[in-house]
C-alpha positions in Angstrom: 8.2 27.2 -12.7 7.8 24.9 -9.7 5.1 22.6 -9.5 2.1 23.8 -6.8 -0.5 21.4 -5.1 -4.1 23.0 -4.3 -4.5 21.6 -0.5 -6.5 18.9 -1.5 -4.3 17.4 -4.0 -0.7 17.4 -2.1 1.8 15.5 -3.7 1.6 11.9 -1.1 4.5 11.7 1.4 7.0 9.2 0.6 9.2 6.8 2.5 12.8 6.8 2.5 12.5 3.0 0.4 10.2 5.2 -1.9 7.0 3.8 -1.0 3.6 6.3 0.3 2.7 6.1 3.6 -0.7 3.8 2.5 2.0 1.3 0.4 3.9 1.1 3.4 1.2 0.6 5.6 0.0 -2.3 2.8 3.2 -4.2 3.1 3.3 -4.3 6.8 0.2 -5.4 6.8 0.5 -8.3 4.6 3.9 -8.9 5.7 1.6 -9.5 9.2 -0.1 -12.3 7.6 -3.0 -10.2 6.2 -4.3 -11.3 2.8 -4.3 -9.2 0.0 -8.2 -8.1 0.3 -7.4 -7.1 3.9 -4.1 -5.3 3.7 -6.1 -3.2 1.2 -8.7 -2.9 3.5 -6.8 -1.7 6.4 -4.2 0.8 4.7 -6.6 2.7 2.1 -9.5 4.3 2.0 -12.7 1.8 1.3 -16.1 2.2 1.3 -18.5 -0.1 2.6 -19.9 -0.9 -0.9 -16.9 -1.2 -2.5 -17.1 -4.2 -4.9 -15.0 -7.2 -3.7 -13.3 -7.9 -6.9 -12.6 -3.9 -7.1 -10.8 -4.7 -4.3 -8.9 -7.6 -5.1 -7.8 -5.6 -8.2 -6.9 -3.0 -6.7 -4.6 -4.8 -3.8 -3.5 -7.2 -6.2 -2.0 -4.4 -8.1 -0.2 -2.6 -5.5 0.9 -6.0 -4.3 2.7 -6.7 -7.6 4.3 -3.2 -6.9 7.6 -2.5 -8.2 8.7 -1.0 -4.4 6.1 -2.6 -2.9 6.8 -6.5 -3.5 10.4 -6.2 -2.3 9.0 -4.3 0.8 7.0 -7.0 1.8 9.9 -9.8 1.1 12.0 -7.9 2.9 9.4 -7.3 6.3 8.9 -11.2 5.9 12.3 -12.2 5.7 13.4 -9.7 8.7 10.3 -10.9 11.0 11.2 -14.9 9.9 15.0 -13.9 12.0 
């Protein structure tokens, strides 16, 4: 039996490298000289009163990646050219 998503829980869109759109966005962002903390900021979903070290965590985390940290090598490699 396939696999169905209520509306609000759709499977996340992914990237031809793999990545969701918000991981891409991540790495292009820190690939843009954004820290961590900002990248995190800027690509997912944060609330004003979100802790600081939740967020550290959390970008940390996605920075250490398995798709992501080759993403962002490569985007700083290409941009270095």
């Amino acid at each position: 039996m396939p696999l169905c998503y209520p509306t609000s829980m759709s499977a996340p869109v992914v990237t031809p490298q793999g990545l969701t759109a918000k991981q891409e966005a991540f790495a292009q962002a820190v690939a843009s000289g954004l820290s961590y903390s900002d990248a995190y900021r800027s690509a997912y979903n944060v609330g004003p009163n979100t802790p600081g070290t939740t967020i550290w965590d959390e970008a940390s985390t996605i920075a250490r990646h398995s798709l992501v940290s080759p993403m962002i090598k490569e985007l700083i490699a290409t941009a270095q050219q």
